[in-house]
C-alpha positions in Angstrom: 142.2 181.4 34.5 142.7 183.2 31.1 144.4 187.0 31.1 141.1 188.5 29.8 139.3 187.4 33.4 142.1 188.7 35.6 142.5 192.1 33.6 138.5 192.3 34.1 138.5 191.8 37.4 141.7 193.9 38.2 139.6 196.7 36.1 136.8 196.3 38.5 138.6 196.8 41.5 140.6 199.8 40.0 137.0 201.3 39.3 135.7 201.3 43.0 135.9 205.1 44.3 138.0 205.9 48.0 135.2 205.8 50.8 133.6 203.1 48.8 133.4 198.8 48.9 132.5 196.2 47.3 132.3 192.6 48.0 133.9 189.7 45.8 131.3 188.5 44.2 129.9 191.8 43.5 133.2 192.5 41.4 133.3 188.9 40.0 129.6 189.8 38.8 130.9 193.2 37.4 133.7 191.6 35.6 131.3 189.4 33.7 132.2 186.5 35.8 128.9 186.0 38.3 129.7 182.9 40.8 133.4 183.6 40.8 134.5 185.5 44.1 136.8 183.0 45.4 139.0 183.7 41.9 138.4 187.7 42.5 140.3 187.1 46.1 142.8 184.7 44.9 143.7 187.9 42.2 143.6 190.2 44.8 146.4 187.8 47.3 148.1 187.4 44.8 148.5 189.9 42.6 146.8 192.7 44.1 149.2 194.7 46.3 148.9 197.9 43.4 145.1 197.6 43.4 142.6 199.3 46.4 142.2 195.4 48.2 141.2 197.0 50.8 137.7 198.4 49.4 136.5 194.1 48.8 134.9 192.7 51.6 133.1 189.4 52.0 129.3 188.8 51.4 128.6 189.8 55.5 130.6 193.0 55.3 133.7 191.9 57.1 137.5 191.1 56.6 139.5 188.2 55.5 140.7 187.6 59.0 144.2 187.5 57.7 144.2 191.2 56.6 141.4 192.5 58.7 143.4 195.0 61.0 145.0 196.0 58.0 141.6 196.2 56.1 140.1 198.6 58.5 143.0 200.7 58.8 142.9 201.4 55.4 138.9 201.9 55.0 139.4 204.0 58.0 141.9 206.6 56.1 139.0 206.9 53.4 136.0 207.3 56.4 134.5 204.1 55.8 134.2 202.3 59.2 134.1 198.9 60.2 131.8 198.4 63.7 133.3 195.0 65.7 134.7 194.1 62.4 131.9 194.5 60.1 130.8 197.2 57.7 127.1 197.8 59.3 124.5 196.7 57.5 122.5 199.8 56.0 126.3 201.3 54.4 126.9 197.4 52.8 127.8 197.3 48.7 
């Protein structure tokens, strides 16, 4: 992955307002990279601790199962509420 891709996609991220989500290929597709969410999540493990992680979801609305609780808390804290682990369907990006 070249610098210009991960700066894109770490832009993206920035970019998403508190109270609001996206999903990873939704910012892969912002960032000029359509067909690339897996790379937007492998940014986001591994380099994403100063970015708001919290406001990607998957496709369905929900959690990496690995940070879910930690997911919700945060979405929570902005008023954004996940229902049995899912953001409900008519409030998905």
């Amino acid at each position: 992955m070249d610098e210009e891709s991960h700066e894109r996609i770490r832009a993206v991220v920035a970019s998403i307002p508190p109270g609001h989500t996206s999903t990873y290929g939704q910012v892969a597709a912002d960032a000029g990279l359509p067909g690339r969410a897996r790379l937007v999540g492998k940014i986001l493990s591994e380099d994403g601790h100063d970015l708001p992680w919290h406001r990607v979801l998957r496709a369905n609305g929900t959690a990496a199962p690995h940070i879910a609780q930690e997911q919700a808390a945060r979405l929570r804290e902005e008023g954004v509420f996940l229902v049995d682990g899912r953001l409900p369907r008519g409030q998905r990006p």
